[in-house]
C-alpha positions as CSV (number, residue, x, y, z in Angstrom):
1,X,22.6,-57.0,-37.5
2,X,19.8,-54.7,-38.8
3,X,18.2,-54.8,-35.2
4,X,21.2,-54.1,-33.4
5,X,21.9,-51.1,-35.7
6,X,18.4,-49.8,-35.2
7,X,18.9,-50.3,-31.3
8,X,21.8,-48.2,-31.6
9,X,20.3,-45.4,-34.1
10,X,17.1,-45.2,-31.1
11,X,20.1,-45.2,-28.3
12,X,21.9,-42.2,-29.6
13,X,18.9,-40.2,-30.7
14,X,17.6,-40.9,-27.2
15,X,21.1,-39.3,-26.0
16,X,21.0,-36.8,-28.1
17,X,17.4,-35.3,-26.5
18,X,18.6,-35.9,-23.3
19,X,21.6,-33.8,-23.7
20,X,19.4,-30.7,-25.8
21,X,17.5,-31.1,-22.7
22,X,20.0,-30.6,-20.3
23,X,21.4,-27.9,-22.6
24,X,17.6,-26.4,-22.6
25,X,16.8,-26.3,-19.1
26,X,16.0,-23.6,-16.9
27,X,19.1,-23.2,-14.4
28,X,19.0,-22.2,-10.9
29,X,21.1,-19.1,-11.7
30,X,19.0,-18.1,-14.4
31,X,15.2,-18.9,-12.2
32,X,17.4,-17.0,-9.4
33,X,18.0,-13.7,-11.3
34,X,14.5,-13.7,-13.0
35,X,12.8,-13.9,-9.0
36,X,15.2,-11.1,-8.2
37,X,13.7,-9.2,-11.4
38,X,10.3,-10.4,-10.7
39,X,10.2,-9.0,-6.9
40,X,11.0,-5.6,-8.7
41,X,7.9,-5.1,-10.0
42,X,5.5,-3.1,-8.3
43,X,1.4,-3.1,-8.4
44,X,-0.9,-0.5,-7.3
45,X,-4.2,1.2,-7.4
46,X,-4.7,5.1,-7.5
47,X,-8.1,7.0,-6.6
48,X,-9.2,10.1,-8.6
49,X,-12.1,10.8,-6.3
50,X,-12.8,14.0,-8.3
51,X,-14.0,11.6,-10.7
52,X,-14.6,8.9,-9.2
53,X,-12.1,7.2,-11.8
54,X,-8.9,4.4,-9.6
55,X,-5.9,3.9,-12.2
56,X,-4.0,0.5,-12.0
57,X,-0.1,0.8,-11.9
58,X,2.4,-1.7,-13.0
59,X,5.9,-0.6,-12.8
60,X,9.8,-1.7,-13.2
61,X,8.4,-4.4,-16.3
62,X,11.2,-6.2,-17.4
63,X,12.1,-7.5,-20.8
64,X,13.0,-10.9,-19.6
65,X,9.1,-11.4,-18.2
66,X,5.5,-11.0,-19.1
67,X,3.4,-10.7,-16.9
68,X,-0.6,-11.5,-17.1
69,X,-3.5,-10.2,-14.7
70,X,-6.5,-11.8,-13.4
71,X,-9.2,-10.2,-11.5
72,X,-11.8,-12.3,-9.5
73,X,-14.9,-10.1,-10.5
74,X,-15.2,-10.6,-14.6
75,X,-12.2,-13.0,-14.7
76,X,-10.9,-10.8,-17.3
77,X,-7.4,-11.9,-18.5
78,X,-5.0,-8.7,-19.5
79,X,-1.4,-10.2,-21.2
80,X,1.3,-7.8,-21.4
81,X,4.1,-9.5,-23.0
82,X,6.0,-6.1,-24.9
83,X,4.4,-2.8,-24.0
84,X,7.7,-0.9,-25.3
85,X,8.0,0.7,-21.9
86,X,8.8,-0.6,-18.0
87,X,5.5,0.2,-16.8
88,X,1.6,-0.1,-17.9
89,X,-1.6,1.5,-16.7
90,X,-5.3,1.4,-17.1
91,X,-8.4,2.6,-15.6
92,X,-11.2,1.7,-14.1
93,X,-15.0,3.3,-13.0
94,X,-15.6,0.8,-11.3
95,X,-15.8,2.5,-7.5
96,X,-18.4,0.1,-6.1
97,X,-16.9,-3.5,-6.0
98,X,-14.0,-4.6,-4.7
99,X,-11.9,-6.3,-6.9
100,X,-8.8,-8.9,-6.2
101,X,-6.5,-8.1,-9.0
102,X,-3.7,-11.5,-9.6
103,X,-0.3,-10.7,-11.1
104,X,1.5,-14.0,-12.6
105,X,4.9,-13.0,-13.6
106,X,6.5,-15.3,-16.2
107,X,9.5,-15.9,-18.2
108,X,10.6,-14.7,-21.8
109,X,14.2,-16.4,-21.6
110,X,14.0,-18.8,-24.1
111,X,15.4,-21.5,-21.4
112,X,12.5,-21.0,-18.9
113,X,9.9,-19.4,-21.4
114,X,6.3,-19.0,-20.1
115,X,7.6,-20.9,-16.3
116,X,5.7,-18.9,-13.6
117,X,8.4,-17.0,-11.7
118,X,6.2,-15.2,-9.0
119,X,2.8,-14.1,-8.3
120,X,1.8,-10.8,-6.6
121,X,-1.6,-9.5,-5.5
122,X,-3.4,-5.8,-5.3
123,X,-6.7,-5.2,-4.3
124,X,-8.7,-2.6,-6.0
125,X,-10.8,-1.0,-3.3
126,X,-13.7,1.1,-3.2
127,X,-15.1,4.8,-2.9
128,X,-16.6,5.8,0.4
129,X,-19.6,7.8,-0.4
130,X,-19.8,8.8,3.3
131,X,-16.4,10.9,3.1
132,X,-18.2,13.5,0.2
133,X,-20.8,14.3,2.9
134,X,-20.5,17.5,5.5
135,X,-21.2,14.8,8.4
136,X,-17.2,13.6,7.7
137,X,-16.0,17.4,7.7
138,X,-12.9,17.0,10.4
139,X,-13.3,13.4,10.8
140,X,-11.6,11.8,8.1
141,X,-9.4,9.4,10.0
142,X,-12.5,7.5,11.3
143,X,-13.0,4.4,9.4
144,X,-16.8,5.3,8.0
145,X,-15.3,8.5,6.6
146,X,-12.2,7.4,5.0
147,X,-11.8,8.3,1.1
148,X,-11.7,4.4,0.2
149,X,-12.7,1.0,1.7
150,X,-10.5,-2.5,1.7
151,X,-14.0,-3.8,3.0
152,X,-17.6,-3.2,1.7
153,X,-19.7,-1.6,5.0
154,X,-22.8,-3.6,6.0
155,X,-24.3,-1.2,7.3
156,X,-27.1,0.8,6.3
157,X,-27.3,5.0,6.3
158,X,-29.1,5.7,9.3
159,X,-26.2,3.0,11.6
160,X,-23.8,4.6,9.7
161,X,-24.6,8.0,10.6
162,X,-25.5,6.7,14.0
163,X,-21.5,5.6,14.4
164,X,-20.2,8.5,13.0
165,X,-22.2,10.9,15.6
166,X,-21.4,8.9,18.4
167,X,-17.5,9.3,17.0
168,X,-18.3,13.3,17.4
169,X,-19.7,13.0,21.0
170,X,-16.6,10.8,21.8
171,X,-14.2,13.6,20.5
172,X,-16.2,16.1,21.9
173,X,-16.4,14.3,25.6
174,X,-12.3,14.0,25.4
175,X,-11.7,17.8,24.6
176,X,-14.3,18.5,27.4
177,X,-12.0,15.9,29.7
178,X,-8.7,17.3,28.3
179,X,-9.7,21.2,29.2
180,X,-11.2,20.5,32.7
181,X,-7.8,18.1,33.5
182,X,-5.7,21.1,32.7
183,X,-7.7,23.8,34.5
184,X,-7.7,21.5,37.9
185,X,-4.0,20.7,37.0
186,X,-3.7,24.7,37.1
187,X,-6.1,24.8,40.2
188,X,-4.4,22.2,42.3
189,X,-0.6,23.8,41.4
190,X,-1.8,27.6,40.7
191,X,0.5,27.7,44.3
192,X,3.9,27.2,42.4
193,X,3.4,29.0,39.8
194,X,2.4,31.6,41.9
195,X,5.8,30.7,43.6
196,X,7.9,30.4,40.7
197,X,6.5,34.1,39.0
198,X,7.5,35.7,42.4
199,X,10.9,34.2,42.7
200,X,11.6,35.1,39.1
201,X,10.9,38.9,39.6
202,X,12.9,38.6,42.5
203,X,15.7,37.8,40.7
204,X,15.3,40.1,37.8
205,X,15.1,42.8,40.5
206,X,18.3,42.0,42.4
207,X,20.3,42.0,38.9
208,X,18.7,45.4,38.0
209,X,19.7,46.2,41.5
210,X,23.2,45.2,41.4
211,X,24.1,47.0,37.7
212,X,22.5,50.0,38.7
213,X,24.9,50.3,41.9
214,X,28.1,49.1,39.6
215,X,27.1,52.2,37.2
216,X,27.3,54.1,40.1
């Protein structure tokens, strides 16, 4: 009798668990809505070159996730669980390295709490010190003079400079090509123009013609 009524006790507190359990757990609905709040968020690096200074951006925080990031340089860990606001910032000096910066967005609801929800990625890039200098004056679409790098250049100053003064003479060769097209283009059809200008004053001098015999 005493067995059975232990086997019984053990059955219903096993039941019980299993229903706080069920009662407990994370629903579709509610993982659903948190990924919709998740994909919200937005990540982003600004440059300062002034100072050389990049500011990281994290905007449209909710209160329903936390969010923590990882960077693969220092494999610092930054936890922002309740900054009070929808967004957080920091800075960074660092203008040299490139850094991959990992955003794991997680749940507060107490039904899915601390369940990663998404993961986003921004990459912290780096000052070009080849777009201060007068050689990039004019040029500052061409990759070795942008403001800021994705990509570290391997090359060193003298094949740099070598690339961006070969860019020059490239420009330089297709405004030379551009001009001498449109003075033969001018050359080779100077005819009608020549043409069209004569038939124009032609006509101008008929209608002056024409009202100056109606006023009479």
């Amino acid at each position: 009798m005493k067995k059975l009524l232990n086997t019984l006790i053990i059955s219903f507190m096993f039941t019980f668990m299993f229903i706080f359990n069920v009662d407990a757990e994370c629903s579709y609905q509610e993982r659903k809505e948190l990924l919709r709040e998740s994909k919200l968020i937005e990540a982003f690096f600004d440059v300062d070159l002034f100072i050389n200074k990049f500011t990281f951006n994290l905007y449209n925080l909710s209160e329903k996730l936390y969010v923590k990031i990882e960077n693969d340089y220092d494999k610092n860990v930054i936890s922002i669980f309740d900054v009070g606001s929808d967004s957080y910032k920091f800075d960074t000096f660092d203008v040299e390295n490139i850094i991959k910066y990992k955003i794991k967005i997680y749940s507060k609801n107490d039904n899915c709490f601390s369940e990663l929800i998404n993961t986003k990625t921004v990459i912290k890039p780096i000052v070009n010190k080849y777009s201060k200098e007068d050689i990039c004056n004019g040029i500052e679409e061409f990759y070795y003079c942008k403001n800021v790098l994705t990509k570290k250049i391997t090359l060193n100053d003298l094949e740099v400079y070598k690339k961006i003064n070969e860019y020059k003479k490239s420009l330089e060769v297709n405004d030379a090509e551009t001009k001498y097209n449109f003075v033969d283009f001018l050359k080779q059809n100077y005819i009608y123009f020549v043409i069209g200008f004569l038939v124009i004053l032609i006509v101008i001098s008929v209608v002056i013609i024409n009202k100056r015999r109606g006023e009479l």
